[in-house]
PALUM-413543 format. One record per residue: residue number from 1; chain; x, y, z of N, C-alpha, C, CB in turn. Coordinates in steps of 0.001 Angstrom, whole numbers, plus 500000, padded with zeros to 6 digits. Glycine has a CB too. Example, Ala and Ser with C-alpha at 12.3 -4.5 7.8 and 13.67 -1.06 7.14 Angstrom:
BEGIN
{vexmar 1; 'A'; {513190; 494310; 507800}; {512300; 495500; 507800}; {513200; 496700; 507800}; {511308; 495527; 509046}} {vexmar 2; 'A'; {512850; 497750; 507080}; {513670; 498940; 507140}; {512900; 500030; 507870}; {514084; 499402; 505725}} 
end
This chain:
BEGIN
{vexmar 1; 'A'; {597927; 549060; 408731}; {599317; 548744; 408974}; {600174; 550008; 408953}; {599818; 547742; 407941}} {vexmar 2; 'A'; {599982; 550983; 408100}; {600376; 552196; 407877}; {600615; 552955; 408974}; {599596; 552758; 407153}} {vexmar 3; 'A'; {599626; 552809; 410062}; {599200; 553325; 411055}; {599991; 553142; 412328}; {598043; 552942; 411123}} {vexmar 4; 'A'; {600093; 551752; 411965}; {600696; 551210; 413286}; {602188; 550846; 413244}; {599937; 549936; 413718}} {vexmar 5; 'A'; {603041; 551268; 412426}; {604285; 551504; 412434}; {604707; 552871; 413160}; {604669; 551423; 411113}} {vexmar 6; 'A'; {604553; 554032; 413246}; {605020; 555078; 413906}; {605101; 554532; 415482}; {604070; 556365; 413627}} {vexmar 7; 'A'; {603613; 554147; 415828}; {603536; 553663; 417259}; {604444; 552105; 417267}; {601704; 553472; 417742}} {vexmar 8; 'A'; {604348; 551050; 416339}; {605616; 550201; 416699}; {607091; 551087; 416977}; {605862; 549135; 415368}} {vexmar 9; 'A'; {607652; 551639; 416247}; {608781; 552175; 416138}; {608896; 553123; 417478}; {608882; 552857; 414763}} {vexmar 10; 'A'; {607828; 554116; 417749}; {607732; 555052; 419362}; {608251; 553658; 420771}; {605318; 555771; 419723}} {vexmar 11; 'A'; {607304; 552507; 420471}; {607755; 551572; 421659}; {608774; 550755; 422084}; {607127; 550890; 421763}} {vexmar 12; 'A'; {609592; 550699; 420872}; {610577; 550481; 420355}; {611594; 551649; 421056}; {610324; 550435; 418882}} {vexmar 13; 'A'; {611749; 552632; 421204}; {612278; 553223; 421440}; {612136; 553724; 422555}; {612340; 553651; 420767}} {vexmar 14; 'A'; {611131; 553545; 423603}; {611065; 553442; 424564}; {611622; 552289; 424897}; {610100; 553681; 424852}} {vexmar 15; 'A'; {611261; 551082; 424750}; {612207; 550019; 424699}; {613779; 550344; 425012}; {612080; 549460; 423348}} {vexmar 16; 'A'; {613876; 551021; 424173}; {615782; 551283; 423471}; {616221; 551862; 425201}; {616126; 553220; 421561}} {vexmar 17; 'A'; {615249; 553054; 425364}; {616081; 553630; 425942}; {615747; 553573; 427888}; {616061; 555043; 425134}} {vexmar 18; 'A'; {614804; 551995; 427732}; {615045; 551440; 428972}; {615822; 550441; 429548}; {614225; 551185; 429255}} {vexmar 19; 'A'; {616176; 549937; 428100}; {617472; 548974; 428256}; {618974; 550031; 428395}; {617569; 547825; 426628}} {vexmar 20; 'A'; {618930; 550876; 428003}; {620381; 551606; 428298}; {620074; 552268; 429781}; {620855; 552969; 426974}} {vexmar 21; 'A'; {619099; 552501; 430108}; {618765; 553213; 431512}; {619035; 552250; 432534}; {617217; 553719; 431681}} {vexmar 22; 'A'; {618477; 550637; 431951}; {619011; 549579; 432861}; {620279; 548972; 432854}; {618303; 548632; 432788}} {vexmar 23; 'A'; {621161; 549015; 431727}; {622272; 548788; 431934}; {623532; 549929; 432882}; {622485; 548502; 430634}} {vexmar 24; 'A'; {622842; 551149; 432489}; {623438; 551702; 433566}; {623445; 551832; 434790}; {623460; 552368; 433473}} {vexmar 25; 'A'; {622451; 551680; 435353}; {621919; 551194; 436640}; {622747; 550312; 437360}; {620713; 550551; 436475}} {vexmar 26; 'A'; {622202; 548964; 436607}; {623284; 547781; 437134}; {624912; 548059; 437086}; {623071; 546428; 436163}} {vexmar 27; 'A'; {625383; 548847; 435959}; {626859; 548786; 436129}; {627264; 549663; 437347}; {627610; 549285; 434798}} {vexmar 28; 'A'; {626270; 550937; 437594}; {626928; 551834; 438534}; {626530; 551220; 440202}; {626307; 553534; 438194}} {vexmar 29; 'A'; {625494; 550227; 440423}; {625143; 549691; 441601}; {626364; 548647; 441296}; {623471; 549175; 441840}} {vexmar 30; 'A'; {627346; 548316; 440964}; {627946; 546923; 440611}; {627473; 545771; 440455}; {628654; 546602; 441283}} {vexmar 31; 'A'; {626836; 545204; 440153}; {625708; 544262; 440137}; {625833; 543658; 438368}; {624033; 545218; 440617}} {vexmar 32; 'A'; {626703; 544310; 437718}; {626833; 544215; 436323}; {628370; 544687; 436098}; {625680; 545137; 435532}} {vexmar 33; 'A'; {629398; 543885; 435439}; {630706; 544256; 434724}; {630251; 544919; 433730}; {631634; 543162; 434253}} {vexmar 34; 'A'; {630786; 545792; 433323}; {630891; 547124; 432437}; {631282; 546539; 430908}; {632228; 548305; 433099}} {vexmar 35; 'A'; {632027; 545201; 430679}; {632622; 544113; 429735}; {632076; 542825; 429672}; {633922; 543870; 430026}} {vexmar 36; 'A'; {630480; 543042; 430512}; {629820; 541567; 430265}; {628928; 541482; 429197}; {629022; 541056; 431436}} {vexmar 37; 'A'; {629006; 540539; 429123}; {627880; 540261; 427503}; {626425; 540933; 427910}; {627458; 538100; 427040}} {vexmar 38; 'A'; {626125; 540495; 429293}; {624267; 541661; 429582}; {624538; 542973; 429057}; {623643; 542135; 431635}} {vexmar 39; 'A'; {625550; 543546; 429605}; {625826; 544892; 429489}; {626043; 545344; 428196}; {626848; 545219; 430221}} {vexmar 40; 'A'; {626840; 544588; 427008}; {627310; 545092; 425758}; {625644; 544853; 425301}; {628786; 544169; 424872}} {vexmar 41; 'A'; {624855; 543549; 425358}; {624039; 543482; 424798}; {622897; 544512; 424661}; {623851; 542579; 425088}} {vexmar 42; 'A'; {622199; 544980; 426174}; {621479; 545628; 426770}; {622017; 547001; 425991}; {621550; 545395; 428308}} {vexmar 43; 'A'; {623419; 547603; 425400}; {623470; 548600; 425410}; {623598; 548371; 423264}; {624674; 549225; 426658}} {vexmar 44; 'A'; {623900; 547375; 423076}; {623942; 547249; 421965}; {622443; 547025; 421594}; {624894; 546318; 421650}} {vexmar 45; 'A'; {621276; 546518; 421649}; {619886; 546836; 421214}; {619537; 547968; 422202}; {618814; 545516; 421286}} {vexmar 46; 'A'; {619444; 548812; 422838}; {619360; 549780; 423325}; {619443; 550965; 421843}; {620439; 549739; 424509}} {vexmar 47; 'A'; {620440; 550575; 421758}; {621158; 551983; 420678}; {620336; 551530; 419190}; {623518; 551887; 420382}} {vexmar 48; 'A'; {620224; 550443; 418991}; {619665; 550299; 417353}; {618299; 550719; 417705}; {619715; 548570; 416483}} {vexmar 49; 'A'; {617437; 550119; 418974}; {616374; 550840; 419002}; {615683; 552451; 418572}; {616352; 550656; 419959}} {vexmar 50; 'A'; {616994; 552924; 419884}; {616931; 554512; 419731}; {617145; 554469; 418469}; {617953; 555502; 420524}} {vexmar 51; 'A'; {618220; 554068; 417418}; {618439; 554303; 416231}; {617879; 554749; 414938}; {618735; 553642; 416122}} {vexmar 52; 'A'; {616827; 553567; 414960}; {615498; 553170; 414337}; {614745; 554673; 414374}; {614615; 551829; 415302}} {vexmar 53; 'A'; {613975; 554853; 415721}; {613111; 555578; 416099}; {613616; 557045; 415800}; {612797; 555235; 417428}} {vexmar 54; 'A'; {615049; 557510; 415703}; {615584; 559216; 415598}; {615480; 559114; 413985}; {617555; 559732; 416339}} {vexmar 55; 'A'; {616146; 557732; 413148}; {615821; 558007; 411707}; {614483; 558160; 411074}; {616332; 557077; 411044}} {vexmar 56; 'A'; {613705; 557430; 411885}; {612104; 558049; 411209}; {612141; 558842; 411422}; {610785; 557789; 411463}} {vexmar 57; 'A'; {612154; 559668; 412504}; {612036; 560806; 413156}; {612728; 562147; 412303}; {612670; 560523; 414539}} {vexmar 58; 'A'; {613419; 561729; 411900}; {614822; 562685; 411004}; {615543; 563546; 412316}; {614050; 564211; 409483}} {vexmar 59; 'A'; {615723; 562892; 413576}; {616730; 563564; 414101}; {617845; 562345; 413646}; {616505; 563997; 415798}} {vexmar 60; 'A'; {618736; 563079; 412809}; {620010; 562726; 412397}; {621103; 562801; 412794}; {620205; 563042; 411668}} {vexmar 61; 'A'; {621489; 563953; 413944}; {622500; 564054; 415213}; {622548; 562589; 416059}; {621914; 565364; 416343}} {vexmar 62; 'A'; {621628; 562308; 416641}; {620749; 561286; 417025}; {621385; 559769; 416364}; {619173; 561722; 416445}} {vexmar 63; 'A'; {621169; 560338; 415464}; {621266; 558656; 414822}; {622637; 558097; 414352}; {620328; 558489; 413398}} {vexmar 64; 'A'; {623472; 559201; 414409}; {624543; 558980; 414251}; {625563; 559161; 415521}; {624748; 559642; 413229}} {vexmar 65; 'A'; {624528; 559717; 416375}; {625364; 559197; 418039}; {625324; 558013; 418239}; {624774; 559678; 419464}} {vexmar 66; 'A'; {624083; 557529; 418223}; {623530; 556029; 418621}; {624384; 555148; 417755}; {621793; 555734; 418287}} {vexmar 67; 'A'; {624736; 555530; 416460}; {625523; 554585; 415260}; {626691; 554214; 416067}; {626042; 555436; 413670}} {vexmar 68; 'A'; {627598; 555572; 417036}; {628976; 555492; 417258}; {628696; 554646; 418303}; {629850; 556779; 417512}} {vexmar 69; 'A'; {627829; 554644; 419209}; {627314; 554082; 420569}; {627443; 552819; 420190}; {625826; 554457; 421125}} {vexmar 70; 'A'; {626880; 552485; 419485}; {626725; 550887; 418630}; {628155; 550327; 418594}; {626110; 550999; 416780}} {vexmar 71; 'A'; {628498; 551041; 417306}; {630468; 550681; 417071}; {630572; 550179; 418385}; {631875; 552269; 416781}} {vexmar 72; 'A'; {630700; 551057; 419170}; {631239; 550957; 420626}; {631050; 549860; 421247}; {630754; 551849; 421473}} {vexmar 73; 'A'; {630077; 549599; 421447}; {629625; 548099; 421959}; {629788; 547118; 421182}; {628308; 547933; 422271}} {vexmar 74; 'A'; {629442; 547177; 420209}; {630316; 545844; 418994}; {631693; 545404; 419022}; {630401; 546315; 417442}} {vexmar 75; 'A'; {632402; 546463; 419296}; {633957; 546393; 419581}; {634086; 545929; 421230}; {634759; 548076; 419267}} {vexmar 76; 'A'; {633449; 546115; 421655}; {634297; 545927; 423173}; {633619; 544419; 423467}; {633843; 547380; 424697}} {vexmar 77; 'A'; {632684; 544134; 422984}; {631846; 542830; 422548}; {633106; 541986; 421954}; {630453; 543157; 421252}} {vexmar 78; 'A'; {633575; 542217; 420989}; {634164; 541151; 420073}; {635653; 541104; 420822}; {634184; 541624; 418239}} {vexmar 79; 'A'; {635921; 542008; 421604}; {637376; 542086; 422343}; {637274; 541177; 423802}; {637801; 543902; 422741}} {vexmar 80; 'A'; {635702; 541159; 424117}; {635363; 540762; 425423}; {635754; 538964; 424876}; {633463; 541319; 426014}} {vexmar 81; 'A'; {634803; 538749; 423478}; {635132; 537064; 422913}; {636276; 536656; 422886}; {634808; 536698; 421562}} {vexmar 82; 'A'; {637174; 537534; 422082}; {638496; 537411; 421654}; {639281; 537194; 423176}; {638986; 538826; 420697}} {vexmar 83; 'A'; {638827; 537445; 423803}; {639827; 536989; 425570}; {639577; 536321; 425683}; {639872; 537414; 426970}} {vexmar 84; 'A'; {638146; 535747; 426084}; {637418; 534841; 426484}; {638152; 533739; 425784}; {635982; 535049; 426234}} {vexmar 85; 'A'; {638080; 533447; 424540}; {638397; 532650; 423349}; {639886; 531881; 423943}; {638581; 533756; 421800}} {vexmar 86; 'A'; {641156; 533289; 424078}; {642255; 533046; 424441}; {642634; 532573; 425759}; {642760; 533926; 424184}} {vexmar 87; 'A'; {641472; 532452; 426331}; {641488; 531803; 428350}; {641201; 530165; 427984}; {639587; 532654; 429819}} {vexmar 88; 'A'; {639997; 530693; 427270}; {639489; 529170; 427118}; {640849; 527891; 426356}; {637902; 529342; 425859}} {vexmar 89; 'A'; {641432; 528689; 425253}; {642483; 527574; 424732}; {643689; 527757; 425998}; {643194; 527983; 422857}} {vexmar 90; 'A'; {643922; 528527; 426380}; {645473; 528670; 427440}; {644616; 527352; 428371}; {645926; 530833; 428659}} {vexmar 91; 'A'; {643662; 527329; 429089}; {643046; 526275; 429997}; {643225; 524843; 429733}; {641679; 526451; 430032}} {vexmar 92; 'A'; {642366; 524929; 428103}; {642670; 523373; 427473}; {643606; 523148; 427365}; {642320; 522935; 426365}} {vexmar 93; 'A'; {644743; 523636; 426813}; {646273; 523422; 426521}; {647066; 522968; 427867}; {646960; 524881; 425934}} {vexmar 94; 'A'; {646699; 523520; 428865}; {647488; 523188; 430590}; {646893; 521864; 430824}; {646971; 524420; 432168}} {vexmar 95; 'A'; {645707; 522098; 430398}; {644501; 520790; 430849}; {645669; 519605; 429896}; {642147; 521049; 429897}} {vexmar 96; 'A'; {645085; 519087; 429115}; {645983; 518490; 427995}; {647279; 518041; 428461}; {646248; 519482; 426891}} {vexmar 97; 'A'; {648267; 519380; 428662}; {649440; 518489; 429185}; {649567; 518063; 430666}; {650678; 519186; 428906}} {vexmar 98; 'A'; {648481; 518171; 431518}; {648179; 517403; 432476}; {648155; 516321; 432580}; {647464; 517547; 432784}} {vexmar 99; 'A'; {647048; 515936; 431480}; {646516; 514781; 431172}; {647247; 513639; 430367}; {645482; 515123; 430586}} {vexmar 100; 'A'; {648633; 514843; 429352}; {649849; 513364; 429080}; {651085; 512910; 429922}; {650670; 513562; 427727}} {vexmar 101; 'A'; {651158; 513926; 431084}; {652197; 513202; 432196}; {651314; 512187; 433171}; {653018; 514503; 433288}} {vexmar 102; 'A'; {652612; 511358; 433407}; {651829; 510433; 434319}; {652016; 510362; 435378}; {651817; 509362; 434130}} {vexmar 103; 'A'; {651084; 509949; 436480}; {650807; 510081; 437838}; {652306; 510103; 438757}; {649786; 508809; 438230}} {vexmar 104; 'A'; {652642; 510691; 439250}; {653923; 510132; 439641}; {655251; 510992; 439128}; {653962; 508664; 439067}} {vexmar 105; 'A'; {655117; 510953; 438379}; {656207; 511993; 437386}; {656401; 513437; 437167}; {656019; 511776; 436141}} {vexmar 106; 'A'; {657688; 513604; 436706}; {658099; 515372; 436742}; {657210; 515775; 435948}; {659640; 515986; 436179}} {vexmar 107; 'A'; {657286; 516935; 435561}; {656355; 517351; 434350}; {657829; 517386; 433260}; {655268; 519201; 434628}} {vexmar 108; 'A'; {657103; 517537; 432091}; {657549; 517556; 430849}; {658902; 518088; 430288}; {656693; 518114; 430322}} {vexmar 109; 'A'; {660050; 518232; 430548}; {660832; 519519; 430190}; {660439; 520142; 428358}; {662731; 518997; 430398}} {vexmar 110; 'A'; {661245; 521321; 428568}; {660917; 521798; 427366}; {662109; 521258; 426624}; {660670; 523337; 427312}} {vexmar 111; 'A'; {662071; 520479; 425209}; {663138; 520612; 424472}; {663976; 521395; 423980}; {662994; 520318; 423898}} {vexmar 112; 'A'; {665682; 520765; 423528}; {666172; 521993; 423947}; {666405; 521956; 422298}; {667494; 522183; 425253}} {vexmar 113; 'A'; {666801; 522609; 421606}; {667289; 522723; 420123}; {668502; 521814; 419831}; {667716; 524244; 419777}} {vexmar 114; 'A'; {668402; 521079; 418760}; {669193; 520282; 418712}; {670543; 520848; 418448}; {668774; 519439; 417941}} {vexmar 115; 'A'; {671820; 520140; 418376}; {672973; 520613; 418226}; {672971; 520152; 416889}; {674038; 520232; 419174}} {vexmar 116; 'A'; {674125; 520842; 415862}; {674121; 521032; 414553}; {675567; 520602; 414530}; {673667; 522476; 413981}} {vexmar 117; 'A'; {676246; 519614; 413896}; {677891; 519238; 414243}; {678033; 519528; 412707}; {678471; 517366; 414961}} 
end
């Protein structure tokens, strides 16, 4: 078993750094958004791969590029949800008050603030 960790971890990292070779590919042929989940993903195990493989290794430059690389994609990942998230409720919410006017009718006005005598 001893044995066969260096070579898990080497394929692994070949691994790593054919998924970032392929995400770039696809983004620069357009064939891939630069903010899609393939792309964050592909580049987010990409980088822990390489990650893995430079810390055995003790290249430490390395591993703390790949760390920032990571950040990077984690963030633009959770910003990509966080829209997504805010489309999806703006949709239901239009949907919704669609669905309480009735056939035939104005839409809704907005209320106005009441008067205070």
């Amino acid at each position: 078993m001893h044995d066969l960790l260096p070579h898990l971890i080497s394929v692994g990292a070949w691994a790593g750094a054919a998924a970032l070779l392929y995400a770039y590919v696809l983004v620069s042929r357009g064939n891939l958004a630069g903010d899609s989940l393939k792309y964050q993903a592909l580049n987010i195990s990409g980088s822990v791969l390489l990650m893995i493989n430079c810390a055995f290794t003790g290249a430490w430059p390395s591993v703390i590029a790949n760390f920032f690389y990571l950040v990077v994609g984690i963030n633009i990942l959770l910003t990509v949800k966080r829209s997504y998230i805010t489309r999806l409720l703006r949709r239901r919410a239009a949907g919704m008050h669609l669905r309480l006017r009735r056939p035939g009718t104005a839409p809704i006005p907005a209320m106005a603030p009441a008067e205070t005598v």
